[in-house]
Residue, then its C-alpha position, 0 to 999 in steps of 0.5 A: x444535709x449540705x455535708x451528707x450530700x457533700x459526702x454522697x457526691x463525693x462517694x458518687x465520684x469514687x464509685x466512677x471514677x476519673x480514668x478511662x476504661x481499658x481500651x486496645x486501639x490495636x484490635x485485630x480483623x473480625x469476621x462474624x456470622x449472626x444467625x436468627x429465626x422465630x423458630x427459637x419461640x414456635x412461630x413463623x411469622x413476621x421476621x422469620x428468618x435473618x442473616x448476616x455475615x461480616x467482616x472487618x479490617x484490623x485498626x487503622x489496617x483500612x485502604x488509604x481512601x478510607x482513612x482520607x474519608x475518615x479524616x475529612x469526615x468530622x468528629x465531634x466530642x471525641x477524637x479517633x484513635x482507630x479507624x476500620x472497614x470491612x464488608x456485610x452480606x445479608x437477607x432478611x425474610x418476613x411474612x404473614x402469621x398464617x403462610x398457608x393461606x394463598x390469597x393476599x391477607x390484607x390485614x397482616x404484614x407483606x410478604x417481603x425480603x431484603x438482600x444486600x450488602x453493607x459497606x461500614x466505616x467504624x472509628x473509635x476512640x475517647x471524648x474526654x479523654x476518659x470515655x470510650x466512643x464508637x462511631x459506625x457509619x455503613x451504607x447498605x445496598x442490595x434490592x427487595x421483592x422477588x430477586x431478594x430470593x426471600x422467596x426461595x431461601x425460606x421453601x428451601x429451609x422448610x423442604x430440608x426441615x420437612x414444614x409445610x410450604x408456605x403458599x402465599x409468597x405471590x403476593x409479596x412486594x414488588x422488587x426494586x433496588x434498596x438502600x438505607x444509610x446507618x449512624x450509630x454512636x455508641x459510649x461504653x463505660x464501668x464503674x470504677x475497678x469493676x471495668x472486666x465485670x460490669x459495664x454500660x453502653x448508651x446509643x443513639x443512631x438513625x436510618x435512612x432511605x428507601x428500606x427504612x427510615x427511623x430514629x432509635x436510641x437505647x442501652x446496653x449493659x453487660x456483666x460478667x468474667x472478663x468482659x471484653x474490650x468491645x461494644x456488645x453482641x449484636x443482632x441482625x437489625x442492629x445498626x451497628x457491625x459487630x466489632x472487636x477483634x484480638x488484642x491484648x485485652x481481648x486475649x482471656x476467657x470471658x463468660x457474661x450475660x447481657x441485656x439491651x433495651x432500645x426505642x425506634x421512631x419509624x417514619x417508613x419502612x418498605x416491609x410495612x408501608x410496601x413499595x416506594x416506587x411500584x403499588x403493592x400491599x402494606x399495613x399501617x405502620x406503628x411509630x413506636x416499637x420497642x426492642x429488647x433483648x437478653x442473652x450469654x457470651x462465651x469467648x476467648x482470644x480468637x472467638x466468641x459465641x453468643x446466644x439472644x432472645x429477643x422481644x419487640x413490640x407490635x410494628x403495624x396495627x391489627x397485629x394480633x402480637x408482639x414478636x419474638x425470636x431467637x439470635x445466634x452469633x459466631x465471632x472468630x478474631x484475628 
């Protein structure tokens, strides 16, 4: 028995290796745009519509401020090789199951949207000298209510697409200005001489402020053709920016399937709880939700396209089902 797990382990070893993963810390800018709507599954409830453009600077191409910022913040466990910056502009639409209905449905979710902007520092590197490691830091700024123009955007979209306009959006949360401070760090890893096809991404980050405050945790794991040098597809309500730009070993035709489970531990959120500041509808918050998602990456040297289906628990108590929706990403590299 001492010699078998001896051997086992020694087998475990091989299987994962001693040398770090293939990593680039010369990528170059990213600019992505992610585009989501539950339309995907034939609903329109709840998160119904979510956008988000961003783009980020090349390695080590951030303003000299950043990079003094990014040298007097700590970095513990891993020492950074890359460090970059960029912008995010985004909004957020949600609204009760039934949008025909004027009057305020007490025991559904707020009318509410969220508009902003995104400022993000990212550095990556190795801890361990082995094991890659992202690091994303990014303040969002931006208001909720009425001037979030939720209101517009989603009449609009109905109006073009010949749907029923929703009836009830006088009754949504009041505006006032919003801010939620993101963490996230990320570690990618594969087993040994499977680093293009197969790899894996725990997480773990945590939200604070006024739009949302929450803990989360979770993996992702990615298989296919010449997976690329980058930390996965994201979503809208990922706390991380989507990365990875053009580099030597991002320069080849990719095809892969992905899947992510991630946990949140949600002490407040505006579009449940309503208003910090102002008296406004709510619904009682469930502490628990689950997220999962799965979807395909097509890429190359200069793009990426990217499709998700994503499922998540119950957010409030009284809904009457989980939430599903759909997740489009466009990624150009530079």
């Amino acid at each position: 028995m001492k010699h078998t797990a001896k051997t086992a382990i020694a087998a475990g070893l091989c299987i994962w290796g001693a040398n770090a993963l293939p990593q680039d810390f010369n990528q170059g800018p990213v600019f992505t745009v992610i585009e989501e709507n539950d339309l995907v599954v034939n609903t329109d409830r709840h998160y119904t519509q979510g956008i988000r453009v961003s783009f980020l600077t090349g390695d080590n191409k951030a303003p000299g401020f950043v990079k003094s910022l990014s040298e007097a913040l700590p970095h513990p466990g891993y020492e950074p090789a890359a460090v970059r910056t960029g912008i995010v502009i985004g909004q957020n639409i949600y609204t009760p199951a039934d949008t025909q209905v004027r009057e305020l449905i007490p025991n559904d979710r707020p009318y509410s949207g969220w508009l902003y902007i995104g400022l993000p520092l990212q550095r990556r590197g190795l801890a361990n000298d082995r094991w890659i490691t992202l690091e994303s830091l990014q303040l969002d700024l931006g208001i909720v209510g009425e001037d979030s123009l939720a209101e517009d955007a989603q009449i609009w979209v109905h109006e073009v697409r010949g749907f029923e306009l929703p009836e009830g959006w006088d009754n949504q949360i009041e505006t006032e200005p919003g801010l939620a401070l993101k963490y996230q760090r990320s570690i990618r890893f594969a087993p040994k001489n499977l680093e293009r096809n197969l790899d894996f991404t725990p997480h773990a980050g945590i939200c604070l402020g006024n739009v949302e405050t929450s803990l989360r945790t979770g993996l992702a794991i990615r298989a296919g053709f010449n997976v690329p040098d980058d930390f996965g597809v994201q979503t809208v309500s990922s706390l991380l920016t989507t990365e990875g730009g053009a580099s030597a070993g991002n320069n080849r035709i990719s095809a892969y399937i992905f899947a992510t489970v991630e946990g949140w531990l949600v002490a407040y959120s505006t579009f449940l709880d309503g208003n910090m500041y102002h008296s406004s509808h709510s619904v009682d918050r469930e502490w628990g939700v689950l997220e999962c998602k799965g979807g395909v990456a097509l890429g190359m040297r200069y793009g990426e396209f990217a499709m998700s289906y994503v499922y998540r628990t119950r957010e409030f108590s009284g809904q009457q089902e989980n939430n599903s929706y759909g997740s489009l990403s466009f990624k150009v590299k530079f």
